[in-house]
N, C-alpha and C positions, 0 to 999 in steps of 0.2 A: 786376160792378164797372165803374167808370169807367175808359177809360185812352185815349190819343191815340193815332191807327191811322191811318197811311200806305194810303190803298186807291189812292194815286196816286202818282207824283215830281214834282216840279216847284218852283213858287215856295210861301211857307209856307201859303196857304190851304188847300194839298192835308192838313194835319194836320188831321184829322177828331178831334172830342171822340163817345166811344160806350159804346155798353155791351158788356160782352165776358164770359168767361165766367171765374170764379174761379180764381188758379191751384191745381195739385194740389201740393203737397210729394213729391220723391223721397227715398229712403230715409236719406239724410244732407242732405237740404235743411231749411232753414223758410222759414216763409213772414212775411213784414214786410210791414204794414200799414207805407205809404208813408207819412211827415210830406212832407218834400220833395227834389225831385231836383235836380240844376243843368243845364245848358246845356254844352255842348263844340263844338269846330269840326266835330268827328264826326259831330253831330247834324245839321248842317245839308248834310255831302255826303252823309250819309244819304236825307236829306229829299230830294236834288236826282237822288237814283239813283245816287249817284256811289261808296260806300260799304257793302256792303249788311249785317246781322249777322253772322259768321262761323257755320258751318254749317248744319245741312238746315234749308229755310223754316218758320216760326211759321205756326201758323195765320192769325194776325193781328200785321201787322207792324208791332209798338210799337219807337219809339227811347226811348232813354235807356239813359243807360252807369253812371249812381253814383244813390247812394239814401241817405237818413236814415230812421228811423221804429222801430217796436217790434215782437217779434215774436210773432206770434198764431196759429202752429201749427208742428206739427214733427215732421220725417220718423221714419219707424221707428225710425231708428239716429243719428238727430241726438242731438247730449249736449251741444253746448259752449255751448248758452243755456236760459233759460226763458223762460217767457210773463211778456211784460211787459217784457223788455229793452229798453232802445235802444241801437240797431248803427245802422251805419254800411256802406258799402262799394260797391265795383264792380263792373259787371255787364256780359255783351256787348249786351244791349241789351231793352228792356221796363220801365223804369222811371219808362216817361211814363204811370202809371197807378196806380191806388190800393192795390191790393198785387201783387206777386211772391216766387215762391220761389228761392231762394238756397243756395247751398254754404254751410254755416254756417260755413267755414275763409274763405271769402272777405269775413268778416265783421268787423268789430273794435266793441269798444266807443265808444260816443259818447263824450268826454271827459266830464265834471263840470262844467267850469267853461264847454262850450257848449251854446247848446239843441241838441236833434236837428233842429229848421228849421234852422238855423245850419249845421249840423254835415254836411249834405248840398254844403255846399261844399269840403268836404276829400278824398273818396277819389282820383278821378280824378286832379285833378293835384297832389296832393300825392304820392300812390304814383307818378305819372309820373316828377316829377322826382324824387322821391327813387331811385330806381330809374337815371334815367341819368345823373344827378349820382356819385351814390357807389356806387354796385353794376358800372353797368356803366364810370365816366367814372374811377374809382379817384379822385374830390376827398376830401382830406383837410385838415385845421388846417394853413395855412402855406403850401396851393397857391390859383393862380386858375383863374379860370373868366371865361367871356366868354358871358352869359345874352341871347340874343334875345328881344324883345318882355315888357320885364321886366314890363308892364301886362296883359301876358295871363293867365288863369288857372295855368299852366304857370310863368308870369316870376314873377308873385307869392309864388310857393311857392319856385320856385326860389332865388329873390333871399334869403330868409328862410332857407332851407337854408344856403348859403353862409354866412351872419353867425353863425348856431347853431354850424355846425363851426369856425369863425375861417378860414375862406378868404375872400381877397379875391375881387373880383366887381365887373365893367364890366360894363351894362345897355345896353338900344338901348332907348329909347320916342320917341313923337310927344312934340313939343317941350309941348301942355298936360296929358303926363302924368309927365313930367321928376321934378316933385315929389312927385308920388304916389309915385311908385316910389322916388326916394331917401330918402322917410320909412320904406321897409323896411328900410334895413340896407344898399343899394348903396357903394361904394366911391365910382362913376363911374355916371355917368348920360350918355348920349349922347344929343343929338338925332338922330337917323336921317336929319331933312331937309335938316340943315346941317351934321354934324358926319360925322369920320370914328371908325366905332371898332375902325381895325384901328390906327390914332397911339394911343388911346384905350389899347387893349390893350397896347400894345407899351410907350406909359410908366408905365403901372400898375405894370407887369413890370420895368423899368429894362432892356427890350429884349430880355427871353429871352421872352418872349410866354406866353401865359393856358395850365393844363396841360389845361382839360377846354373845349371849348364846348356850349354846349345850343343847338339852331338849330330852329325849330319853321319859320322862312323859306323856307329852301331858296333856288331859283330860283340869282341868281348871286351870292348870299351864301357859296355854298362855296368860291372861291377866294379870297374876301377873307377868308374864318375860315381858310383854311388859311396864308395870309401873318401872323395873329394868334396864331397855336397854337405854344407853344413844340418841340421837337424832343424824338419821344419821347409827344406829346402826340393827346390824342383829340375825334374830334369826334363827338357823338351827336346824330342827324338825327329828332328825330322828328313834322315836320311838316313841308309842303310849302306853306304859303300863298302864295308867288309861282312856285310851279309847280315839277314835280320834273324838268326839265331844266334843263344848263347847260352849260359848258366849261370843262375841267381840266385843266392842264398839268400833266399825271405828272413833269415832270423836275424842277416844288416837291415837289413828292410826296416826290417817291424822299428827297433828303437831310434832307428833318425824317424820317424812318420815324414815319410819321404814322399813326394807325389813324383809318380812316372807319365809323363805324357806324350804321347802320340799325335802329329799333328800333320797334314797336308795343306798346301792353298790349293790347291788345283780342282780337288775334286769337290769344294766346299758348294754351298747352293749359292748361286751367284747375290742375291741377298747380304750374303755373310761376305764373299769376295770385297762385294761392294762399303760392308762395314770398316773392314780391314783397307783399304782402299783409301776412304775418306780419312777415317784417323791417321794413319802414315801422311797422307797430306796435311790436315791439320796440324800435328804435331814435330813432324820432320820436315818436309820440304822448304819450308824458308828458310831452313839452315844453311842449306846448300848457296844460294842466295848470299846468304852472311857468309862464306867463306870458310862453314865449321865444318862442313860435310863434301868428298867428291864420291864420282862415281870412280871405280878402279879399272882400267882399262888394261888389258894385257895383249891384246892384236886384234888386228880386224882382215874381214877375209869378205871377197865379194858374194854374193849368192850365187853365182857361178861356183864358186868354188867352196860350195858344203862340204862335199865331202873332206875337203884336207879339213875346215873345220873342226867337223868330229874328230877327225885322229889325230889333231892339237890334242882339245879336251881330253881323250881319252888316254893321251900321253902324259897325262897330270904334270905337264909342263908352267902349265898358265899362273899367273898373279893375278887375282880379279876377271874380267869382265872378257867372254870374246865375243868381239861386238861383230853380227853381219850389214854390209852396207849393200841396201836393196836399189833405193833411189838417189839422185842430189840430192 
């Protein structure tokens, strides 16, 4: 089979297109013939050396985290599909390629009302932030939230979570994606370059500040989300795009009793992938269905052509999702 193979790190030309050898199904896997995969910020520190898959080396080192497609073999003990499905889901990494096999628990059905191309824009960061919105962030109908980079894959789903449960929701985007993102459901749309959104947060809130934030930023956005976080309130960190150092004055700290949390999906024990997995299913995907929730789509590129991919992405051009189409 076809799949894109890291035999280097560096800048995107090191994504090699190759032939590699089919995967085997384990005794509760199948195996999904790929439609299409998308793009993550993961993929690219991947690509850079910076990230590598969590445990012992692949033979051949393919990136990709989430997958679309239908499934065309099945382990021993596998039961919760048949041939011919289309699923959906998350992976630690190998999905830049024409099939792989799969935990069939780490799997969910494609909705109905989108295609399986489509529908490859949904695992990653929809189970992301639903996960540290409501699982770990406790948002409920009637709290806020204070959503970084509400035009990233992560922001878009996020933004759309928040309006489905009735929580308010201030966003940060670059000033020509303002509108993008307030046609999801945002409350408050901040420009990042001119505006502040810890004023932003704080009069959303009528000055008790946002109960959950999602910061994919880092760098020295955490003492301004912690001056935005009401008391009592949590921040969930789970990206670093301006860098994972900075300076915190513990003694804001100490009087909001403010919880800081640090969270990845990737590297969790697939157990826990698979908890986070099934709840996003039970609890989100029929939405999508009802016409409450889409995936955000911003372009699609063939797997031929990864590498412009990457230097999309890495152009922070995007709104939402860059979906790859691997098969029909």
């Amino acid at each position: 089979m076809r799949a894109v193979v890291l035999e280097d790190h560096g800048d995107p030309d090191v994504l090699v297109l190759r032939e590699v050898p089919e995967p085997v199904p384990g005794p509760e896997d199948v195996v999904v013939e790929i439609v299409a995969t998308a793009l993550n910020r993961a993929d690219l520190l991947q690509r850079m050396g910076f990230y590598p898959e969590p445990g012992p080396p692949r033979e051949h080192e393919i990136p990709g985290m989430e997958l679309a497609g239908r499934v065309v073999a099945l382990g021993d003990r596998a039961s919760a599909w048949r041939l011919g499905d289309e699923v959906m889901g998350i992976v630690s990494g190998g999905s830049y390629a024409e099939r792989i096999a799969v935990h069939e628990r780490l799997l969910l059905p494609v909705p109905a009302s989108i295609s399986v191309a489509d529908a490859a824009a949904i695992p990653e960061v929809w189970i992301t932030a639903h996960d540290a919105l409501v699982v770990q962030g406790g948002l409920t109908a009637g709290r806020a939230a204070l959503v970084h980079a509400g035009a990233s894959g992560v922001g878009t789903a996020a933004v759309q979570i928040c309006a489905v449960l009735g929580a308010r929701v201030v966003t940060t985007a670059s000033r020509a994606k303002v509108d993008a993102v307030r046609a999801l459901g945002a409350d408050v749309v901040v420009d990042y370059t001119s505006d502040d959104f810890v004023a932003a947060a704080l009069e959303l809130t009528n000055g008790s500040g946002v109960d959950v934030v999602l910061d994919v930023i880092g760098g020295d956005y955490l003492p301004r989300n912690l001056q935005a976080l009401r008391t009592g309130g949590r921040i969930i960190q789970v990206g670093v795009m301006a860098g994972g150092t900075t300076e915190l004055n513990l003694g804001a700290l100490l009087p909001k009793r403010a919880s800081i949390i640090g969270t990845v999906l990737r590297g969790r024990p697939v157990e826990e992938k698979i908890a986070a997995t099934q709840r996003f299913g039970r609890e989100l995907l029929p939405l999508f269905d009802a016409g409450r929730l889409r995936p955000v789509i911003d372009c699609r590129f063939s797997l031929d052509a990864i590498a412009d991919a990457h230097r999309h992405m890495a152009s922070n051009a995007n709104v939402g999702k860059i979906v790859i189409d691997v098969a029909p």
